[in-house]
KOLPADREN-971280 format. One record per residue (C-alpha): residue in three letters; x, y, z. Coordinates in pm, whole numbers, plus 50000, padded with zeros to 5 digits. Layout:
code = ALA; u = X; v = Y; w = Z
...
! end
This chain:
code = UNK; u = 65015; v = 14282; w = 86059
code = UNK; u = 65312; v = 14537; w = 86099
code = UNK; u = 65577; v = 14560; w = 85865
code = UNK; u = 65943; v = 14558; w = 85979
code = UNK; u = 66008; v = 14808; w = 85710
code = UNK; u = 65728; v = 15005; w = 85877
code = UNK; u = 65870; v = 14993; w = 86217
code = UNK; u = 66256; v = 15006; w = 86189
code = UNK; u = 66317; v = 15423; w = 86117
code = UNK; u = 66537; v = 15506; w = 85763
code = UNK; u = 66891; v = 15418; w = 85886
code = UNK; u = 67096; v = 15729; w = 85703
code = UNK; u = 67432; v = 15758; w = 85796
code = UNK; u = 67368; v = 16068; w = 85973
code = UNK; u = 67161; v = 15876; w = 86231
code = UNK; u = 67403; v = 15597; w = 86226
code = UNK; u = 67667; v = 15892; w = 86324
code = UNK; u = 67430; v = 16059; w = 86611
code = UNK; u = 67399; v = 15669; w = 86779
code = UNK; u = 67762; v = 15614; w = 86745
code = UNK; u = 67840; v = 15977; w = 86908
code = UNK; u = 67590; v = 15903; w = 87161
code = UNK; u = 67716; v = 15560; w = 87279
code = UNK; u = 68042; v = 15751; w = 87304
code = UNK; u = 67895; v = 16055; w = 87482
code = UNK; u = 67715; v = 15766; w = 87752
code = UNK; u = 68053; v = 15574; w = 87755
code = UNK; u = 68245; v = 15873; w = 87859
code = UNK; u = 67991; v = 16014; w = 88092
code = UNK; u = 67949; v = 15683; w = 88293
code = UNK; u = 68300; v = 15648; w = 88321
code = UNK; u = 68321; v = 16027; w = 88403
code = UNK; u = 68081; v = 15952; w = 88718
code = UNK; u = 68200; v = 15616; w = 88816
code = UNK; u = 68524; v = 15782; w = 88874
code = UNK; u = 68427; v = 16145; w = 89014
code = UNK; u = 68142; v = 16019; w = 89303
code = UNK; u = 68372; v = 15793; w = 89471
code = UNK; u = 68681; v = 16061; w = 89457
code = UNK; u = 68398; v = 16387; w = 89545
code = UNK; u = 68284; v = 16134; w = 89876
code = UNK; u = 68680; v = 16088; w = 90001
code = UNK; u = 68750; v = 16489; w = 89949
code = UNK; u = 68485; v = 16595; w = 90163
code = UNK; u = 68427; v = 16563; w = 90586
code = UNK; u = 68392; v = 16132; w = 90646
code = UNK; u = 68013; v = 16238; w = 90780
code = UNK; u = 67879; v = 16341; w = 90405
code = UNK; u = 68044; v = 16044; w = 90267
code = UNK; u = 67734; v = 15791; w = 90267
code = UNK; u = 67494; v = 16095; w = 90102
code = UNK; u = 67710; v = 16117; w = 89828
code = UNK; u = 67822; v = 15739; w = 89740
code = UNK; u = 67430; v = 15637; w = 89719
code = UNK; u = 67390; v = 15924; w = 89422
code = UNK; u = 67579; v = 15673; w = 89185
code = UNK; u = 67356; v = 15394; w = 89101
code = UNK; u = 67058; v = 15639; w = 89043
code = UNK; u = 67237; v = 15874; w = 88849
code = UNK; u = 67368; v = 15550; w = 88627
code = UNK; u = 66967; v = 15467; w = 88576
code = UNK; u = 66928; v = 15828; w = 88468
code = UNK; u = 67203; v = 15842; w = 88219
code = UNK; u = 67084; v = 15512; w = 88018
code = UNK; u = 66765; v = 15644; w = 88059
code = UNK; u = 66796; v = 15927; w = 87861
code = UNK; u = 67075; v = 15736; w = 87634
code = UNK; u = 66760; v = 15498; w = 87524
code = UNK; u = 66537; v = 15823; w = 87474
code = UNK; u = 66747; v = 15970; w = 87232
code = UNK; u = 66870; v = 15642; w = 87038
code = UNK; u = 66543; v = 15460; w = 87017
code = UNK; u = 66353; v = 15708; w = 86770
code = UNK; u = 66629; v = 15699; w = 86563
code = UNK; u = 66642; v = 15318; w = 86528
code = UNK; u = 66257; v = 15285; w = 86492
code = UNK; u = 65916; v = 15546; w = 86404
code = UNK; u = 65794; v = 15551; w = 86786
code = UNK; u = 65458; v = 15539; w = 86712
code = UNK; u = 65253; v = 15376; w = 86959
code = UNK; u = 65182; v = 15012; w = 86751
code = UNK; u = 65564; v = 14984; w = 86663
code = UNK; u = 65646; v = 15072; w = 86987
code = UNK; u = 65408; v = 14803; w = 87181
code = UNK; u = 65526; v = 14527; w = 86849
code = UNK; u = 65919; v = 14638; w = 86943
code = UNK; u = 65885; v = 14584; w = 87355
code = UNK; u = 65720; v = 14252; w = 87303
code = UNK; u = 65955; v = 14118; w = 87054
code = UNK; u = 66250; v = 14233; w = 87282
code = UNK; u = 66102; v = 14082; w = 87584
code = UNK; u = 66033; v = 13718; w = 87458
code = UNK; u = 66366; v = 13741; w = 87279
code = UNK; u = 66555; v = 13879; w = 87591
code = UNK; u = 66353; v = 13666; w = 87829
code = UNK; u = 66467; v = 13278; w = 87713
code = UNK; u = 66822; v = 13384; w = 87577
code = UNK; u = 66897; v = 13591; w = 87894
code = UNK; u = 66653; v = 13495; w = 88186
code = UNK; u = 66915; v = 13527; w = 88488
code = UNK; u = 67094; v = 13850; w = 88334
code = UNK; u = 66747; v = 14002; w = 88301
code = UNK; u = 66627; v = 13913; w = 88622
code = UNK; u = 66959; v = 14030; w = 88803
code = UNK; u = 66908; v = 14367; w = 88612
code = UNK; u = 66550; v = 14411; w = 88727
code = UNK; u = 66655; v = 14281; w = 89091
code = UNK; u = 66923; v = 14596; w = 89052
code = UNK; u = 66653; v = 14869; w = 88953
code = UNK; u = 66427; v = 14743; w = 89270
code = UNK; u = 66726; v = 14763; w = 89486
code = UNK; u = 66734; v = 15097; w = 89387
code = UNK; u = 66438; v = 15214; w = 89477
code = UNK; u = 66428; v = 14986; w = 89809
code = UNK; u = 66777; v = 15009; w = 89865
code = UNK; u = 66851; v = 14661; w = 90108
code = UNK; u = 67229; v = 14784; w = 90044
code = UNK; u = 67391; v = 15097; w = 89906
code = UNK; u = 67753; v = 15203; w = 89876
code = UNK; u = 67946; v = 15257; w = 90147
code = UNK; u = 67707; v = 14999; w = 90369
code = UNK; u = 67846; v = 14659; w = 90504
code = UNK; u = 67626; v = 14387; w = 90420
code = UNK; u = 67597; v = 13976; w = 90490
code = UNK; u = 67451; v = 13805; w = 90186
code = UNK; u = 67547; v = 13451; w = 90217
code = UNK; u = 67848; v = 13352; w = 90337
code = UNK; u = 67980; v = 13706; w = 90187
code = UNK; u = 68039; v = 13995; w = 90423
code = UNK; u = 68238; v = 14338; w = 90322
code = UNK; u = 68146; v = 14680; w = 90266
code = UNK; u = 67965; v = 14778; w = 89879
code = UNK; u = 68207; v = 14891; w = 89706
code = UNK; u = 68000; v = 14950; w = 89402
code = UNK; u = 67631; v = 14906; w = 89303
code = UNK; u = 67559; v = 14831; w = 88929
code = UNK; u = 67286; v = 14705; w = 88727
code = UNK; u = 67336; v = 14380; w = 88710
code = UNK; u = 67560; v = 14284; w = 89054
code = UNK; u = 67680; v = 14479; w = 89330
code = UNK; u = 68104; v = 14455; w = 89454
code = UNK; u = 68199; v = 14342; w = 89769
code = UNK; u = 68544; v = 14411; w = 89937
code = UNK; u = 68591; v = 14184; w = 90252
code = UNK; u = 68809; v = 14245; w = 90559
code = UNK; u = 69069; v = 14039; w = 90391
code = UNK; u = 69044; v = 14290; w = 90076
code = UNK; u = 68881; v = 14008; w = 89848
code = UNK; u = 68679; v = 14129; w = 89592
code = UNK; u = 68354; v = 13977; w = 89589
code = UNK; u = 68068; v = 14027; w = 89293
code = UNK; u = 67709; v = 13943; w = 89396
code = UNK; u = 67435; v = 13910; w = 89127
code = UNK; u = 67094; v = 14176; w = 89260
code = UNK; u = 66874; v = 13834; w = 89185
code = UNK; u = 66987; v = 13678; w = 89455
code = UNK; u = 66808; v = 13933; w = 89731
code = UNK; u = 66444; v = 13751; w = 89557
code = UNK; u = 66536; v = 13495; w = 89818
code = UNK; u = 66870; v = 13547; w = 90016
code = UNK; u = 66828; v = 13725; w = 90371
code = UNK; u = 67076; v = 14006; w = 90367
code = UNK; u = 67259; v = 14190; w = 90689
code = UNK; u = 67298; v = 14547; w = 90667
code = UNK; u = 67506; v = 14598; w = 90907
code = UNK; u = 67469; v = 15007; w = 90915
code = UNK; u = 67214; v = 15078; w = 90677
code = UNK; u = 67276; v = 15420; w = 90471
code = UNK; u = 67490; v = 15565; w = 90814
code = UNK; u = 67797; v = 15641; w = 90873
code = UNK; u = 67922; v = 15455; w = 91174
code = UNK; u = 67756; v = 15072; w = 91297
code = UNK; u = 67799; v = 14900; w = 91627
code = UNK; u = 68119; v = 14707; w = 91705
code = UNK; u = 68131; v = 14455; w = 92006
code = UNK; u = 68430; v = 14348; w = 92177
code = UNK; u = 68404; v = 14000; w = 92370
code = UNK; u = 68557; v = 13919; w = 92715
code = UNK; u = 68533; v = 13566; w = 92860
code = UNK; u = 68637; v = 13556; w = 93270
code = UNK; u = 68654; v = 13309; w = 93549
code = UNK; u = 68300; v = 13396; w = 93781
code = UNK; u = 68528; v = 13486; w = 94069
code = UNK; u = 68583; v = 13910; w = 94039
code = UNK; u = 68342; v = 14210; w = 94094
code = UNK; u = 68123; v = 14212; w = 93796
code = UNK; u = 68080; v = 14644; w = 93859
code = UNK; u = 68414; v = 14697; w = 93891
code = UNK; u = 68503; v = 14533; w = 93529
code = UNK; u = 68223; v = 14692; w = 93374
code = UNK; u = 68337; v = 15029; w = 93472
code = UNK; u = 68680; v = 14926; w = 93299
code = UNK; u = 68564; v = 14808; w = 93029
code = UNK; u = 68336; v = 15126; w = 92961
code = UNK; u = 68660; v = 15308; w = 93023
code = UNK; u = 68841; v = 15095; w = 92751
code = UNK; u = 68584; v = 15238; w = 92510
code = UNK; u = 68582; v = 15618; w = 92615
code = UNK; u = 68967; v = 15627; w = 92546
code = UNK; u = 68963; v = 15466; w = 92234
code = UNK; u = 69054; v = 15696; w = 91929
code = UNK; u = 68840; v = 15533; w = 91667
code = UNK; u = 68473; v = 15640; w = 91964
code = UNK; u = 68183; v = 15846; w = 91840
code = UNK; u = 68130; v = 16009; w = 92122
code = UNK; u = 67803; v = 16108; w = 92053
code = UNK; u = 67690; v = 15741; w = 92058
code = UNK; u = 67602; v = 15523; w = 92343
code = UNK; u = 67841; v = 15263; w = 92483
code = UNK; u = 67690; v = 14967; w = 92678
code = UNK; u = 67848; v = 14628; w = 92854
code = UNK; u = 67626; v = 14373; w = 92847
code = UNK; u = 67716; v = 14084; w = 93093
code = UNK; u = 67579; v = 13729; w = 93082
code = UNK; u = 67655; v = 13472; w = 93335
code = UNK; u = 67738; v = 13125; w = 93203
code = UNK; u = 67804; v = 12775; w = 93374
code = UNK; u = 68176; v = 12821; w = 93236
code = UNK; u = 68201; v = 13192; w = 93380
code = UNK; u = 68105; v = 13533; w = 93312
code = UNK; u = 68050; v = 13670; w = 92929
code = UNK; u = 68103; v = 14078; w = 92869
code = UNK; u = 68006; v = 14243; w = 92542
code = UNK; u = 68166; v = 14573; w = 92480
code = UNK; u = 67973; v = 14755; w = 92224
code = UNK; u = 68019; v = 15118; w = 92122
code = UNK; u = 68033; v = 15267; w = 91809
code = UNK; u = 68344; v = 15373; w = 91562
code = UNK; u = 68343; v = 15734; w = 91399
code = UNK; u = 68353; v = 15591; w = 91076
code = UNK; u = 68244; v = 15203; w = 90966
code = UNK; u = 68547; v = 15157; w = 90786
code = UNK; u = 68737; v = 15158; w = 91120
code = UNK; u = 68540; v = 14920; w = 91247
code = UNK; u = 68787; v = 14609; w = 91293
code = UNK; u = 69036; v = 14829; w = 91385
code = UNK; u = 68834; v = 14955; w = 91676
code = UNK; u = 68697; v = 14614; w = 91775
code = UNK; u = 69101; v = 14493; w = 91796
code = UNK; u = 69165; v = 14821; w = 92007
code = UNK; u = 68928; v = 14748; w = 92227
code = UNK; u = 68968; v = 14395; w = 92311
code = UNK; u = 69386; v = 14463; w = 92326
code = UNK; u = 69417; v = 14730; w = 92571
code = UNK; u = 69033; v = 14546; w = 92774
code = UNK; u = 69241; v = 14268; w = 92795
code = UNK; u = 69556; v = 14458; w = 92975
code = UNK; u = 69271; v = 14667; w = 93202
code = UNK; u = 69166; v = 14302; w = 93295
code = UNK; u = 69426; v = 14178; w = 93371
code = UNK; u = 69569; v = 14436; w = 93570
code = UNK; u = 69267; v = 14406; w = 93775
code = UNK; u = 69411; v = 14033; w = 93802
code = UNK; u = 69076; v = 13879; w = 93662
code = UNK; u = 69150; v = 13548; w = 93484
code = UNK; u = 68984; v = 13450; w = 93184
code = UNK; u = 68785; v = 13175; w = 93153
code = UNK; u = 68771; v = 12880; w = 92918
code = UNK; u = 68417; v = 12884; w = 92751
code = UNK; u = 68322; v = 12667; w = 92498
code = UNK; u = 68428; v = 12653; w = 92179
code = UNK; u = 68107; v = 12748; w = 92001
code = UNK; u = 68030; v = 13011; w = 92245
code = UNK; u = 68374; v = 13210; w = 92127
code = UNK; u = 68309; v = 13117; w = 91770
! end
C-alpha cells in the first residue's frame, strides 16, 4: 500500500513560493484574456468578430492546463502509482461532495470541443433566449433582448434541446410578420414587401430575401425574412421592417386582418 508521505512531494517553502507565484501568474493571465478577446473582437471589421470571440473558452482550457502541469509535480512525486492513487482519490472525493459542479464542468469541456453554442451566437435553452455573452467552465452567460443577465449551467445540454439561432456566423435570419384581409393582389404586396427589405439599412445584401405567403381561413399570412449585417441588429431590423411594411401596406390600402390569437403569438 502507498504511503502519503511517499506520494505528497517535500513541501519547501521555495515550492510553496513557485505555486503561490503561479496561481498569481494564472490569475492575472485569465483576467488578462477575459478582458483583451472581447475588446480585440469590437476593434476589428464586425465580420472577424465571431472567429475571434470563440478563441476564449479554448484558450481558458489551455491556460489551466498548463497551470496544473507545472503545480502538480510540485505538490506530489508524479510517478506513475502516485499519480493513478492521487486521480482516484480526487475523483471519489470530488464525485459525491461535488456531483453537479463536476458534471457542469465536464458538460463545459464537451461543449468545447462540440461547440452547441459559442460566444457571440444566440441560443434558446429553455425558456432562456439571448446572445453568449461568455462561455466558462462551469456555465455559460446569457444577455437577453431585455439586457437580463442570464447564467446557464453546461449540464443542462445532457438533456435540454438548445436553438442556435446562427451557429458560429455572423448574421441569422430575421422574419417580419404581416397579417391582411384576403381581398388585395397577393404579387403586388410581395413585391413591397421585398422592397421593404432591400431599403433597410441593417440588409446583408449578399443574402437572400424571401416572402413566404400562407393563406388562412382568417386571411392572408406574409413572412418577411432577410438577413441583418450583423446578429446583434437583429430586433432592430425585424422592428424596421415591420414599421415602414406596415406604411407600404397601407398605402397600398390593404387592411389587416384579425387572425387568431395564437397564430400572432
Amino acid at each position: 500500500m502507498i504511503e502519503t508521505t511517499e506520494i505528497v512531494a517535500h513541501l519547501t517553502q521555495s515550492n510553496v513560493l513557485r505555486i503561490i507565484v503561479i496561481l498569481l501568474l494564472f490569475w492575472v493571465l485569465l483576467r488578462g484574456l477575459q478582458w483583451l478577446l472581447p475588446w480585440v473582437a469590437e476593434q476589428i471589421p464586425s465580420r472577424f468578430r465571431l472567429y475571434v470571440l470563440p478563441l476564449l473558452p479554448i484558450m481558458q482550457l489551455a491556460l489551466v492546463i498548463l497551470a496544473l502541469l507545472r503545480i502538480v509535480p510540485l505538490l506530489i512525486d508524479p510517478t506513475p502509482e502516485n499519480v493513478l492513487a492521487i486521480s482516484g482519490a480526487v475523483a471519489i472525493t470530488i464525485g459525491f461532495a461535488f456531483q453537479d459542479y463536476v458534471s457542469s464542468l465536464i458538460a463545459g469541456i464537451v461543449a468545447i470541443y462540440e461547440r452547441p453554442y459559442r460566444v457571440g451566437d444566440w441560443v434558446r435553452i429553455g425558456d432562456a433566449y439571448g446572445e453568449v455573452t461568455a462561455l466558462g467552465f462551469r456555465a455559460i452567460r446569457l444577455v437577453t433582448p431585455d439586457d437580463t443577465v442570464v447564467l446557464i449551467p453546461h449540464k443542462l445540454m445532457w438533456d435540454s434541446i438548445i436553438y442556435n439561432d446562427n451557429s458560429g456566423q455572423r448574421e441569422h435570419q430575421c422574419v417580419a410578420d404581416f397579417f391582411l384581409q384576403s381581398e388585395h393582389d397577393a404579387e403586388i404586396v410581395r413585391q413591397k414587401l421585398r422592397q421593404v427589405a432591400l431599403t433597410s439599412p441593417y440588409l446583408q445584401l449578399d443574402r437572400p430575401i424571401s416572402v413566404i405567403v400562407i393563406e388562412k381561413p382568417w386571411g392572408t399570412h406574409y413572412r418577411l425574412k432577410a438577413y441583418p449585417i450583423d446578429g446583434r441588429d437583429q430586433f432592430k431590423f425585424t422592428s424596421d421592417m415591420t414599421v415602414r411594411g406596415k406604411a407600404a401596406l397601407a398605402q397600398l390600402g390593404v387592411k389587416p386582418a384579425n387572425a387568431p390569437v395564437s397564430v400572432a403569438v
